[in-house]
C-alpha distance (Angstrom), angle and dihedral (degrees) to the residues before:
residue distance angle dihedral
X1 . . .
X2 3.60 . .
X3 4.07 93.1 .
X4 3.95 82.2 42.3
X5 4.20 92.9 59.8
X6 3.62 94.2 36.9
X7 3.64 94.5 55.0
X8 4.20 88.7 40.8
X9 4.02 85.5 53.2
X10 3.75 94.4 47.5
X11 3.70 92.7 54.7
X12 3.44 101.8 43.5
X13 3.77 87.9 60.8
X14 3.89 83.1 53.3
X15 3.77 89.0 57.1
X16 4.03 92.6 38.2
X17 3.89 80.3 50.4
X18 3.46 97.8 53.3
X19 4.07 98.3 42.7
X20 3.85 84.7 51.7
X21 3.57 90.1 50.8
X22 3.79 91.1 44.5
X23 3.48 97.5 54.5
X24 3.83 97.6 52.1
X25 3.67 84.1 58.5
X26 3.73 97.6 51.8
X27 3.42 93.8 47.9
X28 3.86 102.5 38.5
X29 4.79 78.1 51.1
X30 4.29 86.5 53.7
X31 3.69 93.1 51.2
X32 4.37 115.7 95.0
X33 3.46 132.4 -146.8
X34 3.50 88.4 -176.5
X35 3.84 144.6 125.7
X36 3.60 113.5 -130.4
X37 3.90 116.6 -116.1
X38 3.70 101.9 162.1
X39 4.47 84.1 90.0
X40 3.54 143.1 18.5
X41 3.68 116.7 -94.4
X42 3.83 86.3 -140.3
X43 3.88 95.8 -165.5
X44 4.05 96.9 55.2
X45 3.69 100.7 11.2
X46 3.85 148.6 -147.7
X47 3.66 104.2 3.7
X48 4.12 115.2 -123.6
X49 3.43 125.8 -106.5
X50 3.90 110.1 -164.8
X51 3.40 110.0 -177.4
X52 4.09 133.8 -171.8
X53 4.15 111.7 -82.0
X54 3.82 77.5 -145.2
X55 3.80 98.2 69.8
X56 3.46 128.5 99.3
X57 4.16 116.6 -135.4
X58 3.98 86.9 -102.2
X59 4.27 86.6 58.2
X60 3.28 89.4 36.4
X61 4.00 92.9 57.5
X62 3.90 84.1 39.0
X63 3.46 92.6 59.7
X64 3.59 95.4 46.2
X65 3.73 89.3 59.7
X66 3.68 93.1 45.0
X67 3.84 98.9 55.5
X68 4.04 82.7 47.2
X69 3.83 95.0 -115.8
X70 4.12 97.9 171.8
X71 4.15 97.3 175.3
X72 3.78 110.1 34.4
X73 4.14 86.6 -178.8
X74 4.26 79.0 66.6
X75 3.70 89.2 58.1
X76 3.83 132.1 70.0
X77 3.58 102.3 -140.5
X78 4.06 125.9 -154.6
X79 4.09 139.0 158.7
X80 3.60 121.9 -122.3
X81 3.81 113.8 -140.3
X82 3.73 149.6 174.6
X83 3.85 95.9 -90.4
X84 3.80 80.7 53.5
X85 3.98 90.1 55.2
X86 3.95 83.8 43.5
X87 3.84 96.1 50.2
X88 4.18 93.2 34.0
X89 3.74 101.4 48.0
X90 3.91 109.1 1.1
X91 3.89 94.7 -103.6
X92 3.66 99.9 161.7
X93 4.07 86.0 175.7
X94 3.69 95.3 62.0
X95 3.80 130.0 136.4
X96 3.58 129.1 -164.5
X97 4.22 86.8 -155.1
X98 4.13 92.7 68.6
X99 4.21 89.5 47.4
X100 3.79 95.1 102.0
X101 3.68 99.8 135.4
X102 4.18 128.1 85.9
X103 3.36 148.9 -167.7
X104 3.80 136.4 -155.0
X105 4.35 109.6 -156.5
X106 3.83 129.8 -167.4
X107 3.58 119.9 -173.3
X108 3.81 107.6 -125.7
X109 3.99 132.6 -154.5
X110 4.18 111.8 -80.3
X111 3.54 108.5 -83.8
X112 3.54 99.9 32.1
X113 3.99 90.6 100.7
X114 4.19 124.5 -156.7
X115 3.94 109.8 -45.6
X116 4.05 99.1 -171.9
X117 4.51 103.8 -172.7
X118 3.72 113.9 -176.5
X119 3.61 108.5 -139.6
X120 3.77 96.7 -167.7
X121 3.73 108.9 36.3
X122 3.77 94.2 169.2
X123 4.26 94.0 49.8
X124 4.20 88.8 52.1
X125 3.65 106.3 63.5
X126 3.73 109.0 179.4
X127 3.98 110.3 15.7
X128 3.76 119.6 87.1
X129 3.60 132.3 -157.4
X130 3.67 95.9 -108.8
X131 3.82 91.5 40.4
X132 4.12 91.2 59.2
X133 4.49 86.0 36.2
X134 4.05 87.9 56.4
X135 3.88 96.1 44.4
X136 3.51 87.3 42.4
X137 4.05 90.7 53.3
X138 3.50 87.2 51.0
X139 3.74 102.6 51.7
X140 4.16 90.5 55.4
X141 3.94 91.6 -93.7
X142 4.22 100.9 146.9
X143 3.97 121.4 166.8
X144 3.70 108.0 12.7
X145 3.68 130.9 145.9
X146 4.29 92.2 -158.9
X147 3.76 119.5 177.9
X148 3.69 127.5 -164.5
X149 3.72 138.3 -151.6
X150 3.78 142.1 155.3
X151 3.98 130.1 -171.0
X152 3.60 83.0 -132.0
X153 3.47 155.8 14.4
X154 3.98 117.1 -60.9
X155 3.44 131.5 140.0
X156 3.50 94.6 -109.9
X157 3.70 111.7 -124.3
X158 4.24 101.2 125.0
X159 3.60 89.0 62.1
X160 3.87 91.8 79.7
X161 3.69 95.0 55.3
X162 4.03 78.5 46.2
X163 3.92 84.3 63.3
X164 4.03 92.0 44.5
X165 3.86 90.9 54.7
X166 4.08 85.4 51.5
X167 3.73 94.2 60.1
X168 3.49 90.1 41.6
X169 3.49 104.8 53.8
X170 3.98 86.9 49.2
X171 3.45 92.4 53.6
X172 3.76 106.3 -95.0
X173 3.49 111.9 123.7
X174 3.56 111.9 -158.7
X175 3.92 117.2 -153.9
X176 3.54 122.9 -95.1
X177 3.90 103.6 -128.4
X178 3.53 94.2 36.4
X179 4.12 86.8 57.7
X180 3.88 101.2 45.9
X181 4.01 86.5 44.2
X182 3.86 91.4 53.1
X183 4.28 89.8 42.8
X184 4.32 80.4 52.5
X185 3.84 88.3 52.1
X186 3.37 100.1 51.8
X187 3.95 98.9 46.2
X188 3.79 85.2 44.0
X189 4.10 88.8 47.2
X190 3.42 92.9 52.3
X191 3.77 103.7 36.5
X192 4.34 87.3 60.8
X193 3.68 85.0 41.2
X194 3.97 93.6 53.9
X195 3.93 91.8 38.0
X196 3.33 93.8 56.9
X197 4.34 100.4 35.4
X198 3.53 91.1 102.9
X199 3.87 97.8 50.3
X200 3.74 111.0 98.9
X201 3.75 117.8 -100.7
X202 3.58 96.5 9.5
X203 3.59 118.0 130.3
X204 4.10 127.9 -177.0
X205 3.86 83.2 -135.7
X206 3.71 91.8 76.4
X207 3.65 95.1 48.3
X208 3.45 91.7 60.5
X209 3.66 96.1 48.5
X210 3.63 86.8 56.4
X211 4.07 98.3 48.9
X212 4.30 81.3 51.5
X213 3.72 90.3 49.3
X214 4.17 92.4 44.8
X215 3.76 91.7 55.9
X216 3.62 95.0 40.8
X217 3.73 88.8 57.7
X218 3.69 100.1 37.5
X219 3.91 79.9 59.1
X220 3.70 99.0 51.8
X221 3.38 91.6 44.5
X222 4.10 90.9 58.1
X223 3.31 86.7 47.3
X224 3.57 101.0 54.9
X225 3.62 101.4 45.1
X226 3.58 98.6 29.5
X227 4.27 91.0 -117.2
X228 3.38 150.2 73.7
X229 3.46 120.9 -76.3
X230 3.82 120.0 -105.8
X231 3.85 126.6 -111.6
X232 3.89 88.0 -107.1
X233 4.13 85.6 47.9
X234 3.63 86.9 52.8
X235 4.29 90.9 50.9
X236 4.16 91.0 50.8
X237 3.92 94.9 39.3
X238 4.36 86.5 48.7
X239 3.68 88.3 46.3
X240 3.77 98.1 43.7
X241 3.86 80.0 52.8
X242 3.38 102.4 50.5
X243 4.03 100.6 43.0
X244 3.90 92.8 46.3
X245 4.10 82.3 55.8
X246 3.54 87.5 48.2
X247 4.25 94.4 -116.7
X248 3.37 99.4 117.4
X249 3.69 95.3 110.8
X250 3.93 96.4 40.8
X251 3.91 101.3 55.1
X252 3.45 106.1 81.2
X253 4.51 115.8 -157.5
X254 3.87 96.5 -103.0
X255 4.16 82.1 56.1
X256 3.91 91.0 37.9
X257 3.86 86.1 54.3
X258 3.77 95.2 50.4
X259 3.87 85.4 54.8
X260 3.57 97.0 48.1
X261 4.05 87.0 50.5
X262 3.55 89.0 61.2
X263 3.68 102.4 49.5
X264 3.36 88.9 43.8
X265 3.80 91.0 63.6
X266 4.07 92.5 28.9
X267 4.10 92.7 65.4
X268 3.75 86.2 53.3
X269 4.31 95.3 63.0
X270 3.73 121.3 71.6
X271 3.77 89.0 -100.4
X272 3.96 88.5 94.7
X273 3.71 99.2 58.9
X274 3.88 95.3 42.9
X275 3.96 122.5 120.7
X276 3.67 84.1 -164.5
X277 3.82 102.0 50.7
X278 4.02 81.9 53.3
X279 3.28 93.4 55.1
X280 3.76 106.5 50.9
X281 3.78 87.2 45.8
X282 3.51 92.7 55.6
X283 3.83 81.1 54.1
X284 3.94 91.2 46.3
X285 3.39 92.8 48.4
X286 3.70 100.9 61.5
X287 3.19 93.9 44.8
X288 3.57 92.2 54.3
X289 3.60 93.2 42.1
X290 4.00 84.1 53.6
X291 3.40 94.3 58.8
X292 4.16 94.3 48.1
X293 3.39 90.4 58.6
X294 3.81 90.5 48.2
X295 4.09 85.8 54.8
X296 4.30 91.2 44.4
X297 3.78 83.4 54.1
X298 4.00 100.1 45.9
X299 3.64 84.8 53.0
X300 3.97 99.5 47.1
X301 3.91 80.5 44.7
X302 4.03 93.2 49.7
X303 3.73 91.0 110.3
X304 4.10 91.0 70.7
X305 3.88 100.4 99.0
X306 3.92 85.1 46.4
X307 4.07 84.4 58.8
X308 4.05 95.6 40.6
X309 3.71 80.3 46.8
X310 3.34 93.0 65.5
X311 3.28 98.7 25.4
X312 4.44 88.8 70.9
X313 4.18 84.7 37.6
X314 4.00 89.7 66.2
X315 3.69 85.9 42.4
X316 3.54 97.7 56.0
X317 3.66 88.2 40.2
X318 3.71 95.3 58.0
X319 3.51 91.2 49.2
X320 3.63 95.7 57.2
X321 3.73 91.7 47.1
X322 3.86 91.8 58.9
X323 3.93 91.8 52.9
X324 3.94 85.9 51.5
């Protein structure tokens, strides 16, 4: 009887187990990331649904469906092409045929800063959420819910001009340096984050706390002596950065270089004087900060399928030692 209630305990913890498990599903499936189409949002609007110039009207009504637009007379609807690369960030090698990814943006309330949701995850391959929410910060993007999607798999970059168009065809022009530096950061984001993806305990997560805590400084530092920071500044505030993220050994000086570049060129746009750029990075960053700490605990926690391991092994040896 004693095998007999052991075993019975064991596998109703399987079963308590499971239902646990189950429920963290269903609920984690009932949550949206999604912008309401079914009504009018009659103080900002129809939401805007930017799609890829690249798409035929089959992938255009496939991405439609995939960023869960249910009333496309609630939507204003507009392609993003080369010219726009061309007129947005002085591309003069653009083509409308690689423009597969798009973006659906609703102007939010002041204060609600840029909430960026990939809808695909598997279709963008290289751009994160907080890579396109920090470019998008820097352009002069504030208060946006923005979801992406593609029918398939890109890296991801067009989608920001995407966003640009969105503003733009509502009315809010965004500024033309601030733009092409914020396109810059995020191909020079995710080029050290892809360079460095195969190098053990690297994560892209990092990087971008570092790029928040650069501009944050480079702003302080403005602030407090009433100028730009120096080209040495720039070196000791990137370093700072990138040892309190723990990257120090990872970026290598031709990568270093590209970052210094950009924040050369960043403390020249309006971005470093803005009370609203601070803001929404002091929103970024603690959500980015968040999900560090998530990634420092998966790691002290990376023993767990050793324990469940186990766990099932006395299982399966308690059930052979009541049949014995």
């Amino acid at each position: 009887m004693k095998k007999f209630s052991k075993t019975m305990l064991l596998l109703t913890s399987i079963f308590t187990i499971g239902t646990a498990v189950g429920s963290g599903t269903t609920s984690a499936q009932a949550s949206s990331n999604g912008i309401d189409t079914t009504v009018i949002n009659e103080k900002w609007g129809k939401p805007t649904f930017v799609y890829g110039g690249g798409l035929s009207e089959t992938q255009i009504e496939e991405t439609i469906k995939l960023l869960k637009i249910e009333n496309t007379d609630n939507v204003n609807i507009i392609a993003v092409t080369g010219e726009d690369l061309r007129h947005y960030l002085n591309d003069g090698a653009a083509n409308t045929a690689d423009m597969i990814s798009s973006v659906l943006v609703q102007k939010q309330d002041s204060g609600n800063g840029v909430e960026v949701v990939i809808q695909t995850p598997n279709n963008i391959t290289q751009i994160t959420s907080d890579q396109y929410t920090n470019a998008a910060i820097t352009a002069g993007v504030s208060d946006a819910k923005i979801i992406v999607a593609s029918v398939s798999r890109v890296t991801g970059e067009s989608a920001l001009t995407g966003i640009y168009k969105a503003f733009d065809v509502n009315g809010e022009e965004l500024e033309q340096d601030r733009m092409e530096v914020a396109q810059e950061e995020l191909e020079t984001t995710n080029q050290i984050a892809q360079e460095n993806a195969d190098e053990e305990g690297f994560d892209s997560s990092k990087l971008d706390q570092a790029m928040i805590e650069i501009k944050q400084s480079l702003a302080e530092l403005k602030e407090r002596q009433g100028e730009l920071a120096t080209r040495e500044d720039i070196e000791q505030i990137i370093n700072d950065a990138l040892e309190r993220a723990q990257l120090g050994d990872y970026v290598t000086q031709e990568q270093f270089n590209r970052l210094l570049d950009l924040f050369e060129k960043y403390q020249q746009t309006s971005a470093i004087d803005s009370e609203q750029v601070k803001e929404q990075l002091s929103d970024l960053a603690n959500n980015v900060k968040d999900k560090v700490s998530d990634l420092i605990n998966q790691a002290e926690e990376s023993g767990l399928m050793d324990k469940i391991a186990n766990f099932f092994r006395e299982i399966w040896q308690a059930i052979t030692a009541l049949f014995n």
